[in-house]
C-alpha positions as CSV (number, residue, x, y, z in Angstrom):
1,X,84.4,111.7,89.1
2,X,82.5,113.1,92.5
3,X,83.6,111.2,95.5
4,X,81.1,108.4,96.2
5,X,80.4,108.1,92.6
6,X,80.0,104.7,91.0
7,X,83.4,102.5,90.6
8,X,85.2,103.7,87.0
9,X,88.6,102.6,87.0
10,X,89.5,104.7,84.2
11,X,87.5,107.5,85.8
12,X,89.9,106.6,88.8
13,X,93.6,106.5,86.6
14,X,92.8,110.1,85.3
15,X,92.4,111.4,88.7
16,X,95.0,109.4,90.0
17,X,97.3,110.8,86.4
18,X,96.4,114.1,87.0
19,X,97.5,114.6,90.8
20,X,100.9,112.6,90.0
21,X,101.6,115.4,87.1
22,X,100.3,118.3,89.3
23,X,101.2,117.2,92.6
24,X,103.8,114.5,93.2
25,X,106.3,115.3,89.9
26,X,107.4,117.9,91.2
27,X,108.7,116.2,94.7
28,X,109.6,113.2,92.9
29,X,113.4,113.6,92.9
30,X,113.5,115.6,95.9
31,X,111.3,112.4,98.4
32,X,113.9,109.6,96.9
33,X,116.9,112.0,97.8
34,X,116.0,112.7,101.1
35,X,113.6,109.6,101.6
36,X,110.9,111.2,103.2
37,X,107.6,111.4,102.1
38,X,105.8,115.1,102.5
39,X,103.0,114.9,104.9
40,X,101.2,117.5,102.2
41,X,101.4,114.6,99.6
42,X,99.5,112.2,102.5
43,X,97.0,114.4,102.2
44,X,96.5,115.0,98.4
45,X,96.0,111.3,98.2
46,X,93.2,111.3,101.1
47,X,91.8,114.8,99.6
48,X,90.9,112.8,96.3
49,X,90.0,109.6,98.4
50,X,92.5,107.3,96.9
51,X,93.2,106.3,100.9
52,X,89.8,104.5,101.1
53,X,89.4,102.8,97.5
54,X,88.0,99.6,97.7
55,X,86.8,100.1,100.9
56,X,83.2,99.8,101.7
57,X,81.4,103.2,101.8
58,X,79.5,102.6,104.8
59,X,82.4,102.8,106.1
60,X,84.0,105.6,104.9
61,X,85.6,104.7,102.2
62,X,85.1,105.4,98.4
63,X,84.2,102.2,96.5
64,X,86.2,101.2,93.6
65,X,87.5,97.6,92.7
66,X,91.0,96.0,91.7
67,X,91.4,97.1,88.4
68,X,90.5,101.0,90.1
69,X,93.9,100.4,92.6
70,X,95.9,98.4,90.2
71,X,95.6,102.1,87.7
72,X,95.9,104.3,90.7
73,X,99.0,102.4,91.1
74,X,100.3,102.5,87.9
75,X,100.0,106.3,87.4
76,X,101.5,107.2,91.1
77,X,104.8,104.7,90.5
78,X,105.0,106.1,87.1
79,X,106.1,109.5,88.6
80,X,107.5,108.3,92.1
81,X,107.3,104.6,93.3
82,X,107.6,105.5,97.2
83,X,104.0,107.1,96.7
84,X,102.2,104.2,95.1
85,X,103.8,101.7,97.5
86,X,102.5,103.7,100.7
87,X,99.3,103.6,99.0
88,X,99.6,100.1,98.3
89,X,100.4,98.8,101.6
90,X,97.9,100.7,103.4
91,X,95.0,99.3,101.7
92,X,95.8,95.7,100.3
93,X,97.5,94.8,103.4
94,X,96.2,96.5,106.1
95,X,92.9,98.7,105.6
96,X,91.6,95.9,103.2
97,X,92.2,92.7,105.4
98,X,90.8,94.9,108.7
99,X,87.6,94.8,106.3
100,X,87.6,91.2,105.0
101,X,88.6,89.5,108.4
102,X,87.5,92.2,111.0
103,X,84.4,91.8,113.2
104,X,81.8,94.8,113.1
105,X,83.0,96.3,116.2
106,X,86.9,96.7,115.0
107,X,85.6,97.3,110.9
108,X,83.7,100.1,112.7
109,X,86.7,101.0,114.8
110,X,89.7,100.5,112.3
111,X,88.5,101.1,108.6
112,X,86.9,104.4,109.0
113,X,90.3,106.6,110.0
114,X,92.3,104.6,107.5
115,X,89.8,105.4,104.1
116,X,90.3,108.8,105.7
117,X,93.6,109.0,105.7
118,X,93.9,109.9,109.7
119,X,95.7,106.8,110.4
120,X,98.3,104.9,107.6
121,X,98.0,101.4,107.8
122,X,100.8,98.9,107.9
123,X,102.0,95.2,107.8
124,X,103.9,93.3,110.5
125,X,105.0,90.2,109.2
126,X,108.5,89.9,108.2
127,X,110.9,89.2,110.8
128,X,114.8,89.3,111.2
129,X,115.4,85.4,111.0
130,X,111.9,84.6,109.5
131,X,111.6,86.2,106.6
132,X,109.6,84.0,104.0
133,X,108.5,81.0,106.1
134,X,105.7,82.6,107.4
135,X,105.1,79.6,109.8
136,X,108.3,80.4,111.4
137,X,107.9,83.4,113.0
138,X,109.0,83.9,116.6
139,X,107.4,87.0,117.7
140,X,105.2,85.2,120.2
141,X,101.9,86.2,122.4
142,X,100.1,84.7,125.5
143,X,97.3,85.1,127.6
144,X,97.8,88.1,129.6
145,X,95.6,90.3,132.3
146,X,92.2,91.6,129.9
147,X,93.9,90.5,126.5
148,X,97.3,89.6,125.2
149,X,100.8,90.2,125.4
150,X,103.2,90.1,122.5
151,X,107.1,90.4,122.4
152,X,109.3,90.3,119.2
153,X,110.9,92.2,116.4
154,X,109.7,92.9,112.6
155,X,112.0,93.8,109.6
156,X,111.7,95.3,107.0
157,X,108.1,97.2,108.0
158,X,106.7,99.6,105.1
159,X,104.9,102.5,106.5
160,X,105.6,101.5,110.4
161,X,107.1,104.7,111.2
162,X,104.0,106.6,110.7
163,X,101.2,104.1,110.9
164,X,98.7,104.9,113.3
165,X,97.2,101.2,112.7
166,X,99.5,98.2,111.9
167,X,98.5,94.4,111.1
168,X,100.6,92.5,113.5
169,X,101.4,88.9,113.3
170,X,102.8,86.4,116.1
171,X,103.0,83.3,117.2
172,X,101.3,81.3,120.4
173,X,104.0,78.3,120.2
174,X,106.8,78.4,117.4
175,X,106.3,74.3,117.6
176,X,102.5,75.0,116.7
177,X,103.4,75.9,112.8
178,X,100.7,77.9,111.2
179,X,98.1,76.6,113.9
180,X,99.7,78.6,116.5
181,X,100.0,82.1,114.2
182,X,97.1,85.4,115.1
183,X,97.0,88.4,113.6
184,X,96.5,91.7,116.0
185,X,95.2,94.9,115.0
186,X,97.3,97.4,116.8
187,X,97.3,101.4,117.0
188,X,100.8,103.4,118.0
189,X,101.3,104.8,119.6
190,X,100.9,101.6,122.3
191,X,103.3,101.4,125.2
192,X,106.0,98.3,124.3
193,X,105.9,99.4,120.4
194,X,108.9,100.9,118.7
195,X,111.0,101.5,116.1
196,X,114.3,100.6,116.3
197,X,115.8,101.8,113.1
198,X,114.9,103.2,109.7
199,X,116.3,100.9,107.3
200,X,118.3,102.5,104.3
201,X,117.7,101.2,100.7
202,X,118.6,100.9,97.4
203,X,115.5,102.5,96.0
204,X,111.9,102.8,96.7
205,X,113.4,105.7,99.1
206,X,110.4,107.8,100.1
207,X,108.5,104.9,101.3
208,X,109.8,104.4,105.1
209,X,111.0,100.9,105.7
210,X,111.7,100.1,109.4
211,X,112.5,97.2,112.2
212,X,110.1,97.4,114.6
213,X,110.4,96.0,118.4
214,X,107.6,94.7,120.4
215,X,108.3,94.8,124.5
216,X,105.9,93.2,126.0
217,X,102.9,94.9,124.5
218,X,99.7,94.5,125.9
219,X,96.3,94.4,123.9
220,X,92.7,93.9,125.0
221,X,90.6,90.9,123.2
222,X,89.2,93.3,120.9
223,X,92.6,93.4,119.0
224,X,92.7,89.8,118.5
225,X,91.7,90.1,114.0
226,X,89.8,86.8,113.3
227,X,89.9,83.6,115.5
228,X,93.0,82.8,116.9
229,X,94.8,80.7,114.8
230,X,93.7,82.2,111.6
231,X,96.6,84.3,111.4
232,X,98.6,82.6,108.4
233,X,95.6,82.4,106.7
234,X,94.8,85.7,106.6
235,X,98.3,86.9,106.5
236,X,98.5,84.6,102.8
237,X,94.9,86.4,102.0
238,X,96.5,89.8,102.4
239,X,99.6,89.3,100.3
240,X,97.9,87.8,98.0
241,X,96.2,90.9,96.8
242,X,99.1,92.7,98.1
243,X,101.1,91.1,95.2
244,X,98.2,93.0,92.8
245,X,99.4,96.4,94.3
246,X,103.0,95.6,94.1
247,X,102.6,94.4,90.6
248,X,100.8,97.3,89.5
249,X,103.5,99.8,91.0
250,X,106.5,97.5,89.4
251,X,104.3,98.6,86.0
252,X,104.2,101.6,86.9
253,X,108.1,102.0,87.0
254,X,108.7,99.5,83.6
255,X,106.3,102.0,81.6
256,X,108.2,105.3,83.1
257,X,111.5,103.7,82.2
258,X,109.9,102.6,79.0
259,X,109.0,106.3,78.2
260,X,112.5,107.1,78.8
261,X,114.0,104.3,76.8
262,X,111.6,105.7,73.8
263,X,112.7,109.4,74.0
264,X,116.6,107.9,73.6
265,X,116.2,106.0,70.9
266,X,115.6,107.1,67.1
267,X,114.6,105.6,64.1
268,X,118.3,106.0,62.6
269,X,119.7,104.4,65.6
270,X,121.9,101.2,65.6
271,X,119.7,98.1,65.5
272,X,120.6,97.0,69.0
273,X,118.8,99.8,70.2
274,X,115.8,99.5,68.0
275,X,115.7,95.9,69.3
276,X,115.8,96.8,73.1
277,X,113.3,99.0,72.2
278,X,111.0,96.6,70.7
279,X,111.8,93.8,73.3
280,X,110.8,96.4,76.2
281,X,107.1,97.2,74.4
282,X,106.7,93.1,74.3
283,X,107.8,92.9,78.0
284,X,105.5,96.3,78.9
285,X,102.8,94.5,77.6
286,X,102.7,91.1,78.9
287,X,103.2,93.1,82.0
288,X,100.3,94.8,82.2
289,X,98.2,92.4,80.5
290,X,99.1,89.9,83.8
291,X,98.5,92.6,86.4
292,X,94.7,93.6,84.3
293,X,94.1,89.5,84.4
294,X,95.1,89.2,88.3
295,X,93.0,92.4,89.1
296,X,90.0,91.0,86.7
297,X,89.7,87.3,88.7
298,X,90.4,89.2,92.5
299,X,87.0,91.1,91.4
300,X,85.4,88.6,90.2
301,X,85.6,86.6,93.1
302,X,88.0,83.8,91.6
303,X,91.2,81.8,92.8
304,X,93.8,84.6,91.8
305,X,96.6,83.4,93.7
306,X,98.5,82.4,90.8
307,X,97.5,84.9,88.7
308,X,98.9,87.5,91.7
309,X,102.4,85.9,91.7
310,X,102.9,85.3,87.6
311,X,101.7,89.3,87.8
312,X,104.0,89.9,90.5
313,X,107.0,87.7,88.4
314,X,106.2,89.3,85.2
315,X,106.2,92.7,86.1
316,X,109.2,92.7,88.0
317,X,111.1,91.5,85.9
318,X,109.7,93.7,82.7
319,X,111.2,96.4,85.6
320,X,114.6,95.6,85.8
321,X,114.9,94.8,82.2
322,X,113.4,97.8,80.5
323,X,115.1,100.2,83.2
324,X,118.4,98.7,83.2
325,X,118.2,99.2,79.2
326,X,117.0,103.0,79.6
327,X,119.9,103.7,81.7
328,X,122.3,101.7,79.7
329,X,121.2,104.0,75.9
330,X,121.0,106.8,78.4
331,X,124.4,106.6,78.7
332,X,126.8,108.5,81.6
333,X,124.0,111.4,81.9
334,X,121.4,108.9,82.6
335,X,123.6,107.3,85.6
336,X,124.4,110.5,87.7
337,X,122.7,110.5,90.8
338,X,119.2,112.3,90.7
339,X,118.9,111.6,86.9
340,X,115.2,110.0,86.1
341,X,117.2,106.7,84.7
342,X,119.3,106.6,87.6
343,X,116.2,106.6,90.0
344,X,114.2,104.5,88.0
345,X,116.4,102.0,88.0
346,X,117.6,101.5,91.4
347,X,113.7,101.3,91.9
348,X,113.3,98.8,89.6
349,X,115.6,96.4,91.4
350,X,113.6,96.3,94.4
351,X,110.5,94.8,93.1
352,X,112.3,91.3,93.1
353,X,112.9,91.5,96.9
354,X,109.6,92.7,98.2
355,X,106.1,90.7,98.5
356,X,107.7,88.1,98.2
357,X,111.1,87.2,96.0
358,X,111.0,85.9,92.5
359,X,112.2,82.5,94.2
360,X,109.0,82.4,96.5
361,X,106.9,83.3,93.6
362,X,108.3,80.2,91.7
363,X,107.5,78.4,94.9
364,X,104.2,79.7,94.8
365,X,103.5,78.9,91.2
366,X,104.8,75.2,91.4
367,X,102.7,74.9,94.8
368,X,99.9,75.9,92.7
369,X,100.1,74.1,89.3
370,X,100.9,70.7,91.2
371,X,97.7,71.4,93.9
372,X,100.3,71.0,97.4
373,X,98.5,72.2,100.1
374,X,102.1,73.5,101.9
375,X,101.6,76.6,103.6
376,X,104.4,77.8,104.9
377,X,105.3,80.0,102.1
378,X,104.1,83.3,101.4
């Protein structure tokens, strides 16, 4: 498909498939052993314009819907993780909210580099002692000289390191709640901004995950995204579809570790193994069957919130299960450090933790099905 051409998402997942194979594969073990992501690989994905799908095309980016990222997805975590979840965090929460909530000026301004691919976008929300209770935070900003001036720390950052643009949320009064919360649009390098370590994890290693410190940084009124006040609002807007991304990528890794569950089992085998094997297709398939539904409603314009988080839930879980049971029929080969089973597994166990946990998907859910209004969750 020719860049600009009319959204196809399976015109999208072959392109996506074919520059996993041909260009990420063979980095794949080498960016989770030494956690870095090659710049060269940045720039395959903005070469085929996956860094601006879904982004409007008059302003640079390449069209495409939800079910076009949630494939993309699927066919970069299927190969390496860390890739898809860059990808997914610089558009559904950052290059994607900057075009829903931004004003002409900063859409002009902000989107433009980011469907390029000259800045990576990132999201600023989680903090050290705040990390689901969004209303909670204490990174706080006041009125300063020509704009604002914010002070704080964030945890747990994806993509900070490198971003040139990063969604930034804080607080005017902690006593406020969610009235008091604004999001910022900021672009490092800005005097105040740092990072103060690059967090080491369990998997998704590859994609950068950083505390950042804010000292006093001071913005101009044109960084303000939406009105003040807004900023839980939009913050729940974002993760929302960010939970589409993250489900898709969990997919991504349940259908690799799938594939390698198949290629160790025979038809001969003991039945327990034919039974894993037949319980990870039925968990495989609810999976993507939830992310396809979540993608479909986003597109069409429907209430998807519940639809993100059972996605989110579901595919997970499908994860863990179905790549704990490759490594397990793998055997000792499978668990030796740099084996695919090994990798896919310890990636696997971080989908619970990120975009929100499993518990604070249940929240989500209940807060749903029972119509509360409480916001303080995201």
């Amino acid at each position: 498909m020719a860049p600009g051409a009319p959204d196809d998402a399976a015109a999208w997942r072959a392109r996506a498939r074919r520059l996993a194979e041909e260009t990420v594969r063979p980095h794949a073990e080498e960016i989770d052993r030494a956690d870095r992501l090659p710049a060269a690989i940045v720039g395959a994905l903005a070469a085929e314009g996956l860094l601006g799908l879904g982004l409007p095309e008059e302003l640079g980016g390449r069209g495409g819907d939800s079910r076009a990222l949630v494939a993309v997805l699927e066919e970069l975590a299927a190969v390496s993780s860390a890739v898809a979840v860059e990808l997914a965090v610089h558009l559904s929460v950052c290059a994607h909210p900057i075009a829903r909530w931004g004003s002409d000026e900063q859409r002009r301004q902000y989107v433009p580099p980011l469907a390029r691919g000259e800045r990576i976008g990132a999201f600023a929300l989680t903090e050290p002692g705040a990390g689901s209770d969004a209303a909670g935070l204490r990174t706080r900003y006041a009125a300063a000289a020509g704009g604002f001036e914010i002070s704080g720390a964030k945890m747990f950052i994806s993509n900070a390191a490198t971003a040139g643009t990063i969604v930034v949320f804080a607080t005017r009064d902690p006593a406020l709640g969610h009235r008091g919360i604004s999001a910022f649009a900021l672009r490092p390098p800005t005097p105040g901004l740092s990072v103060a370590q690059r967090l080491d994890k369990l998997g998704l290693r590859g994609s950068e995950t950083t505390e950042l410190v804010l000292d006093r940084v001071r913005v101009g009124p044109e960084a303000l995204l939406g009105p003040e006040g807004d900023g839980l609002k939009i913050a729940l807007s974002a993760l929302a579809g960010g939970r589409v991304g993250i489900a898709s990528c969990a997919l991504g890794v349940a259908r690799a570790a799938f594939d390698r569950l198949r290629a160790d089992v025979r038809a001969d085998d003991a039945p327990w193994k034919r039974h894993r094997l037949a319980r990870a297709f039925a968990d495989l398939s609810a999976a993507r069957a939830l992310v396809a539904r979540a993608a479909e409603r986003k597109d069409a314009g429907e209430e998807f919130v519940a639809d993100a988080s059972v996605a989110k839930f579901v595919a997970s879980r499908a994860a863990v299960q179905i790549a704990s049971d490759a490594l397990e029929i793998a055997g000792p080969a499978g668990a030796r450090s740099g084996a695919e089973a090994e990798r896919l597994f310890r990636d696997a166990r971080v989908f619970p933790l990120v975009e929100g946990t499993t518990e604070i998907q249940e929240l989500i859910l209940a807060r749903e099905l029972l119509g509360s209004k409480e916001e303080r969750t995201v």
